[in-house]
C-alpha positions in Angstrom: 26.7 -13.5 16.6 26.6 -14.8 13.1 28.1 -11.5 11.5 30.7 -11.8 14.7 31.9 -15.4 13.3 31.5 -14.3 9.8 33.7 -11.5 9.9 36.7 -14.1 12.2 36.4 -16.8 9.8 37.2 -14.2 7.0 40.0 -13.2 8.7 41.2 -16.0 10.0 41.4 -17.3 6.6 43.2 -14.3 5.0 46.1 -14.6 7.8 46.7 -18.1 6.9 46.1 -18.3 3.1 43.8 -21.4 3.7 43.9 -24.0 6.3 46.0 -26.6 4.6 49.9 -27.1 4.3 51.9 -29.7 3.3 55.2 -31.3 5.1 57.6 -33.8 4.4 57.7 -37.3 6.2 61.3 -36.8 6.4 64.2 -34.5 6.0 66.5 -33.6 3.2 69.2 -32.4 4.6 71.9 -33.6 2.6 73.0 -35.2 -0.6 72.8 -38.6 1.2 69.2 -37.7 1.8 68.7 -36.3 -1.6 69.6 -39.6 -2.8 67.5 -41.6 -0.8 64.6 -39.3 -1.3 64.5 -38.7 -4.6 66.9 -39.8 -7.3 68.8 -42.0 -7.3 67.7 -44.3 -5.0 63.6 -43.7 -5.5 63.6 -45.9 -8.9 64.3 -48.9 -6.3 60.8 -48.1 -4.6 59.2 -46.9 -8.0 60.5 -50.4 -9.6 59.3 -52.5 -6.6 55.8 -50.1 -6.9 55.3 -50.8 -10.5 55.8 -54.7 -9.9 53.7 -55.2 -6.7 50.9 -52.6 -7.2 49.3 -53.4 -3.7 52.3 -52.6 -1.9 52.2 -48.7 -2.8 49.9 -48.7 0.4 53.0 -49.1 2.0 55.8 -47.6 0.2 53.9 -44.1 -1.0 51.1 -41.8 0.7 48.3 -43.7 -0.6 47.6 -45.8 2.5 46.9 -43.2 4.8 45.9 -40.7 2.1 42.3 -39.4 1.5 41.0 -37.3 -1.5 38.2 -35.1 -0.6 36.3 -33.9 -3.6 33.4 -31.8 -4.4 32.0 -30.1 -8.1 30.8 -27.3 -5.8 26.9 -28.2 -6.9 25.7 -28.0 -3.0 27.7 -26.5 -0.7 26.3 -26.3 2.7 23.6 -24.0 2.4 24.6 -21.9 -0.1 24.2 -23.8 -3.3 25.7 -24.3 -6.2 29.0 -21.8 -5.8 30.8 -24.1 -7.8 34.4 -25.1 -7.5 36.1 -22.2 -6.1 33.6 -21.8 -3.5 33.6 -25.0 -2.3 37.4 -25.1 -1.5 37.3 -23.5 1.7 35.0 -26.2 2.8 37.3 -29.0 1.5 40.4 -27.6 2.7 38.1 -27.5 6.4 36.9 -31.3 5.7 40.2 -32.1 5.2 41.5 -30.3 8.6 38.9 -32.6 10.5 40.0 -35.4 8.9 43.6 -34.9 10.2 42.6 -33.6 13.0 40.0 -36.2 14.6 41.4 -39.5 12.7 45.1 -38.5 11.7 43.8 -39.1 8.0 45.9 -37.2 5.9 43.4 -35.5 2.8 43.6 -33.9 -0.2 41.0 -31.0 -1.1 40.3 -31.6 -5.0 37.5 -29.1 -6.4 36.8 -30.1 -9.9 35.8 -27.5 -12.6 33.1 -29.4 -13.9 29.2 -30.6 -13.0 28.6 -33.3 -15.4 28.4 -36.4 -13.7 30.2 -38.8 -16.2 33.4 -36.1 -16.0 33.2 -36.2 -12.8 33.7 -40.4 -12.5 36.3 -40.1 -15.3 38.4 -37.6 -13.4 37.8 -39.7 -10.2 38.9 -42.5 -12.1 42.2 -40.7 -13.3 43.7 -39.3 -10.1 42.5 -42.3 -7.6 46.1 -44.3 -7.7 47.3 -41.6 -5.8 44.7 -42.2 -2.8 43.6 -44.9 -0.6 40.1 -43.3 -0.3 37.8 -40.8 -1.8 35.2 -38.7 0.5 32.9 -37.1 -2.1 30.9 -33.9 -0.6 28.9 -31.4 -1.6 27.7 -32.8 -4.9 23.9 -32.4 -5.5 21.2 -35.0 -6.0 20.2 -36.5 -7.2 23.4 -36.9 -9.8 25.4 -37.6 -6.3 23.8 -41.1 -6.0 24.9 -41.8 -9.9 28.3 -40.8 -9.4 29.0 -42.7 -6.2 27.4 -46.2 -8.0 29.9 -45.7 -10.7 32.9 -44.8 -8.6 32.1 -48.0 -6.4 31.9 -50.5 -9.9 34.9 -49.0 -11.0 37.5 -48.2 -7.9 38.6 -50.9 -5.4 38.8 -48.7 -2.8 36.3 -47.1 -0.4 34.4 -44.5 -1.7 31.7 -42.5 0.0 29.5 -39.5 -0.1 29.6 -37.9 3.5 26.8 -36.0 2.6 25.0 -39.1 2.6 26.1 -41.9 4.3 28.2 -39.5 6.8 24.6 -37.9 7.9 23.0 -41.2 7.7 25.1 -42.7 9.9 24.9 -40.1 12.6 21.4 -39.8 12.7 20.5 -43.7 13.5 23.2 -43.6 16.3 21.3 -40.2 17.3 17.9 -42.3 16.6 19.3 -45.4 18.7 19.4 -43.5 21.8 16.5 -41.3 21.3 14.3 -44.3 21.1 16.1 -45.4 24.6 14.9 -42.1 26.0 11.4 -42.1 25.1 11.3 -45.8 25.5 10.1 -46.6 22.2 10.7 -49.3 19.5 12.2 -48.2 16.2 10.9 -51.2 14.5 7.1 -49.7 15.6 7.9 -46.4 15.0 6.1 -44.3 12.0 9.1 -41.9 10.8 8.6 -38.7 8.6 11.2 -37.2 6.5 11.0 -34.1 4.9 13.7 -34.0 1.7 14.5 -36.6 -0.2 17.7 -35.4 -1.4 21.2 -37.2 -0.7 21.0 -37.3 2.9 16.9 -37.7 3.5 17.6 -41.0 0.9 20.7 -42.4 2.3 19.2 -41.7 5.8 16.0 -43.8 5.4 17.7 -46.6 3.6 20.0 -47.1 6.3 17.4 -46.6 9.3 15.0 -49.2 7.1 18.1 -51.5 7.0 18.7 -51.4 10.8 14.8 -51.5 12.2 13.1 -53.7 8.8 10.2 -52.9 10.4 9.6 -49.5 10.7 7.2 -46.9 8.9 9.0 -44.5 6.6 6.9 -41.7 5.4 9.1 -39.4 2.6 7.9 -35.5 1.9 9.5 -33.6 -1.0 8.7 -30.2 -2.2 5.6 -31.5 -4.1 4.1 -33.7 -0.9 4.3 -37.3 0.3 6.2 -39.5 -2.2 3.4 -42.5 -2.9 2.7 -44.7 -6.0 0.0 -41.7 -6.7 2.7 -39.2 -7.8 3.5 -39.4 -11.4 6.4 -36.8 -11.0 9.2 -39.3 -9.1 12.6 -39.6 -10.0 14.4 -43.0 -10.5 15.7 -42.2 -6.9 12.2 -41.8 -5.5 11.1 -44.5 -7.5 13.9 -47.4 -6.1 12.6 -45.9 -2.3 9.2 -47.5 -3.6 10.4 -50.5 -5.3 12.7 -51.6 -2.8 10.2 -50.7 0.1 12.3 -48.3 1.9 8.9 -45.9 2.4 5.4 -46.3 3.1 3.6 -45.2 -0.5 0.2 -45.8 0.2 -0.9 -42.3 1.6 -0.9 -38.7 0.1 -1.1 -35.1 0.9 1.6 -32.8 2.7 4.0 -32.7 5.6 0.8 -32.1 7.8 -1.0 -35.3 6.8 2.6 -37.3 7.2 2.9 -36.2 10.4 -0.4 -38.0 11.6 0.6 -40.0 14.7 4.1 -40.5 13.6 6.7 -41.0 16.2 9.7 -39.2 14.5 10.7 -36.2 12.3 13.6 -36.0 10.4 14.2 -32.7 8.8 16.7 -32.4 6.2 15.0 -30.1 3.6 15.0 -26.3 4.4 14.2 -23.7 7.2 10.5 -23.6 8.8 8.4 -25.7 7.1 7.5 -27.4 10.8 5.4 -25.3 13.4 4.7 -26.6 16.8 0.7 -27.3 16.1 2.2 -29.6 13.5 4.5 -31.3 16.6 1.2 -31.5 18.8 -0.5 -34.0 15.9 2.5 -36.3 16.2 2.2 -39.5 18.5 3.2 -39.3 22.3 6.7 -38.1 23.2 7.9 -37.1 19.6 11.2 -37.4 18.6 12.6 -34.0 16.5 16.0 -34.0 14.3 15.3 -30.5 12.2 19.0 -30.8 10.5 18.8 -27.9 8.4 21.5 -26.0 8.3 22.0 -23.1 9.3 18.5 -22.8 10.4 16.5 -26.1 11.1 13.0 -26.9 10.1 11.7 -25.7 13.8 13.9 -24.2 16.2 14.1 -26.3 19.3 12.2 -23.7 21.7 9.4 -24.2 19.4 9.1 -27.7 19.2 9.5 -28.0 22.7 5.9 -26.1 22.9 4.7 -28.8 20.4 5.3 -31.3 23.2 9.1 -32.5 21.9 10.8 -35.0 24.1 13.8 -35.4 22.0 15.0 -32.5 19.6 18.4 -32.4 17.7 19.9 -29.7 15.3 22.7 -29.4 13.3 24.1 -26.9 15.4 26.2 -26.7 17.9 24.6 -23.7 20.3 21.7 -26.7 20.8 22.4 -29.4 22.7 22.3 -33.2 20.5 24.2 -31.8 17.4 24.2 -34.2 14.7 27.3 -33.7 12.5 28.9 -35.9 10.2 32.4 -35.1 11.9 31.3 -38.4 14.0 31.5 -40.6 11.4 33.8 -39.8 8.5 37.2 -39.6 10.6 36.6 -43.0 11.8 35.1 -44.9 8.7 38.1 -43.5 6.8 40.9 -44.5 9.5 39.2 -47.5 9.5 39.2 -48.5 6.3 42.6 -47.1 5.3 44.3 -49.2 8.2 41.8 -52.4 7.3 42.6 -52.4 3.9 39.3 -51.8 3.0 38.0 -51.9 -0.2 33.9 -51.0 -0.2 32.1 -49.3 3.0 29.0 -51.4 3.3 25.7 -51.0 4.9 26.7 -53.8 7.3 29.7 -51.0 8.4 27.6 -48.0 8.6 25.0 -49.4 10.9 27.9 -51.1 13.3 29.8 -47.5 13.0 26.1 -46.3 14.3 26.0 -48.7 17.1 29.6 -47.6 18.1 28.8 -44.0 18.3 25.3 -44.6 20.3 27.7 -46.8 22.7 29.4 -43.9 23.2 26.7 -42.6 25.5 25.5 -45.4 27.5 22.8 -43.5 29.8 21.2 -41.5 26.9 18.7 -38.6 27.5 16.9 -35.4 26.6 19.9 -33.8 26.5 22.4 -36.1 25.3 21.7 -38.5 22.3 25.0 -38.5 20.9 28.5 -38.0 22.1 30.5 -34.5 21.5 32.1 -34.0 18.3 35.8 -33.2 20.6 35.1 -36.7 22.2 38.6 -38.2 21.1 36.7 -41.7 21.8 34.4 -42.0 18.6 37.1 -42.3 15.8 38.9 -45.1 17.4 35.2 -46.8 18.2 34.1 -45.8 14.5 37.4 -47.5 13.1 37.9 -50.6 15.1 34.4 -51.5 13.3 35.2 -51.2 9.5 36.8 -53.7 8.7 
């Protein structure tokens, strides 16, 4: 099936010589047009521009423009492919943008994987745009590179990869707690990676239920004050009290009695013995892609109640598609300038809404459902 859909994307991208094009708003069909269009007449708008910067949200592109921009560092599951090879991605990000918010983006694939070249080029081509959707950079430089660009740019800037993910999963959360009939602020939660999604993830489930447990598993083991080996990243999860850090050991001896996995580290490091040590009616998101952490059928003989992927041949897919139409249409039509934490967790809360009788089954509304980018939208603001 894979090689099947390998073989027609491959094609299907030859035939159209990438997935993007570009049209004009209007037609030049005469001199009279030409003159409106572009010179003479456009020094009136590019005068009137120069004077009253904030109104070139309403006279140019850049209110209802996005820039979607990777260094190519960590493309999907591949890795670093750099720039080239993250361009069919970003010309496909930008397709879903158009097509689920009527956001128009801007694939940009930079040639370059230092982090303060990336901010300066950032920097350079932002007057252009009224947003900037950074993907597929890795951690933990990603979390550097979105700080700066927030200081320095007034206007919104996010990292799909984390905030897009993050976002998702508590609306997935929010209903899978319904279903089991469970607490989130009493829940013990385990998640394995603590890259730019595993981090964003916990900060923004911690930031929604205070109260709950957070347990974070890297390559290495449990991140606690024991380790000597933790990056500033893991280091601010301590500090600020996003995770438990007063127990050690591996995935196994996270899992003790915990409530919830999240999964978003790599394929297979969770068996269903390791499911049967979890507390009553455990709740499963194994989000790598494109094989998760256990495959559904197998957690379902650890005694799963809930299980979600990040596929979409398993029911409860969690993809970021939910969330980054709508925060971007949002914020473009709000005039926003910063997404905040406040917006993610209402954008959640939108999307759960979204299925009001949650179960097993159903966690999260379909991707197609031309509901959720109006409901993520209407919120940021």
């Amino acid at each position: 099936m894979q090689n099947k859909t390998n073989k027609q994307a491959l094609a299907l991208h030859k035939k159209l010589g990438g997935k993007l094009r570009i049209e004009s708003a209007t037609k030049v069909r005469n001199r009279a047009d030409l003159s409106l269009v572009y010179t003479p007449g456009v020094a009136a708008v590019s005068l009137h521009v120069a004077q009253k910067p904030e109104d070139a949200r309403i006279y140019t592109g850049k209110g209802r423009t996005v820039a979607v921009i990777s260094d190519g560092s960590a493309v999907l599951g591949l890795g670093n492919i750099g720039a080239l090879g993250a361009l069919p991605v970003m010309e496909g990000k930008c397709a879903l943008f158009k097509t689920f918010a009527g956001v128009d983006a801007v694939p940009l694939v930079l040639d370059t994987q230092d982090a303060d070249e990336i901010v300066e080029t950032v920097v350079r081509v932002a007057p252009a745009f009224g947003g900037i959707n950074l993907e597929d950079i890795a951690a933990p430089k990603c979390f550097e590179i979105e700080r700066k660009l927030i200081d320095r740019l007034n206007i919104p800037i996010m990292h799909d990869d984390q905030h897009g993910t993050a976002i998702v999963v508590l609306a997935g959360l929010i209903n899978a707690a319904k279903v089991v009939k469970k607490d989130l602020n009493k829940c013990w939660v385990t998640v394995s990676g603590v890259g730019a999604a595993g981090v964003a993830t916990m900060r923004l489930l911690k930031k929604h239920a205070p109260s709950v447990n957070i347990i974070a598993v890297d390559s290495t083991g449990i991140v606690g004050k024991h380790r000597e080996d933790l990056n500033g990243i893991k280091k601010e999860l301590i500090a600020d009290g996003i995770i438990y850090a007063d127990r050690s050991g591996d995935l196994v001896h996270a899992l003790a009695q915990s409530d919830i996995f999240l999964g978003v580290s790599k394929p297979g490091v969770l068996s269903a013995s390791m499911v049967k040590m979890m507390a009553k009616d455990p709740i499963i998101f194994a989000m790598a892609n494109p094989t998760p952490e256990i495959m559904p059928d197998e957690a379902k003989k650890g005694g799963a109640k809930v299980i979600a992927t990040g596929r979409s041949d398993f029911p409860n897919q969690i993809n970021n598609s939910l969330a980054f139409p709508g925060i971007f249409r949002g914020a473009l039509d709000n005039k926003v300038t910063k997404i905040t934490m406040e917006m993610k967790i209402k954008a959640a809360q939108a999307i759960a809404k979204l299925v009001p009788k949650p179960t097993a089954q159903k966690i999260v509304p379909d991707m197609f459902d031309k509901r959720v980018a109006p409901a993520v939208a209407k919120v940021i603001r």
